[in-house]
C-alpha positions as CSV (number, residue, x, y, z in Angstrom):
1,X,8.0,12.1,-8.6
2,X,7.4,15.9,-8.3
3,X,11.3,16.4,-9.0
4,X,11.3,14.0,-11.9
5,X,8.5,16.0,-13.7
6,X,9.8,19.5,-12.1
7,X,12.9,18.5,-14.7
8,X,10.8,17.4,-17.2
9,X,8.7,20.6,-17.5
10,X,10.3,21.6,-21.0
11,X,9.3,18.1,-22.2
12,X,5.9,18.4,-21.4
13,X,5.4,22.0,-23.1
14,X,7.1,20.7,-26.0
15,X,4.9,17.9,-26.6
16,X,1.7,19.7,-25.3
17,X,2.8,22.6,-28.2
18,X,2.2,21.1,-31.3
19,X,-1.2,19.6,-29.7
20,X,-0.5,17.4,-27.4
21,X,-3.7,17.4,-25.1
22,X,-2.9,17.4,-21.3
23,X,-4.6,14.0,-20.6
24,X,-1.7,12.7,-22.7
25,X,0.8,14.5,-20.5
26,X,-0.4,13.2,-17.5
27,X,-0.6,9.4,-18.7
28,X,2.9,10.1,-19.4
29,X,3.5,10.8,-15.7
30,X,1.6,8.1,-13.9
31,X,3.4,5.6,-17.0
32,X,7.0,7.0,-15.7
33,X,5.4,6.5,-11.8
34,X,4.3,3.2,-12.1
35,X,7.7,1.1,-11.3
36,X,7.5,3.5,-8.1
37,X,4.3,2.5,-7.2
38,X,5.0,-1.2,-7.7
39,X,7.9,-1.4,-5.8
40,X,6.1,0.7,-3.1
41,X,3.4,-1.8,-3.1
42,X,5.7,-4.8,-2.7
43,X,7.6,-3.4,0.1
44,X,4.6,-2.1,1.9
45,X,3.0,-5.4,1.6
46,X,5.5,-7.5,2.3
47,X,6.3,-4.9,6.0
48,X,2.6,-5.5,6.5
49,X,2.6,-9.3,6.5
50,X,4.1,-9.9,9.7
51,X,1.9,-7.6,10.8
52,X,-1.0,-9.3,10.0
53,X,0.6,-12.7,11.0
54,X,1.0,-11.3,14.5
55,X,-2.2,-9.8,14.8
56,X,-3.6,-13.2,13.8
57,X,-1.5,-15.0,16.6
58,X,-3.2,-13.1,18.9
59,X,-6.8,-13.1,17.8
60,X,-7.2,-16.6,17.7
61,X,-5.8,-17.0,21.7
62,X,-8.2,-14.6,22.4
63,X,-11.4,-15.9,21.0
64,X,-10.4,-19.2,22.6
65,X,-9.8,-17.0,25.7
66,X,-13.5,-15.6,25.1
67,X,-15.6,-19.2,24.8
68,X,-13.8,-20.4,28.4
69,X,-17.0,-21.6,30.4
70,X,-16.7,-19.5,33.4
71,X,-17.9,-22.4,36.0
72,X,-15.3,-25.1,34.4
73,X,-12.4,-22.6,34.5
74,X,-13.2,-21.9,38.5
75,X,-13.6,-25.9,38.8
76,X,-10.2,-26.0,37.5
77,X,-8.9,-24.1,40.2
């Protein structure tokens, strides 16, 4: 993003010169970013889901691992 609007400098004084105000300028730039960030959200989202799917796995072992009665499990034995 820095590169795009690096190349685009002469754009933005151009538009900011007959009165352009720099809010205007800068809704350009996060317009222009937001494919980027979409496409960074999708990917990042869908790396994380496994994530979470294997962090579920092994919470719910573990809180069945937590309510063992501690007198039954040595019975068991």
């Amino acid at each position: 993003m820095a590169h795009s609007v690096a190349q685009r400098t002469r754009e933005f004084g151009i538009r900011m010169a007959p009165g352009a105000h720099w809010r205007d300028v800068i809704q350009l730039v996060i317009w222009n970013a937001l494919p980027l960030i979409g496409t960074g959200l999708v990917i990042g989202l869908g790396a994380a889901l496994p994530a979470v799917v294997a962090v579920l796995a092994t919470l719910i072992p573990a809180r069945r691992a937590v309510n063992v009665d501690p007198t039954i499990a040595l019975r068991y034995e």
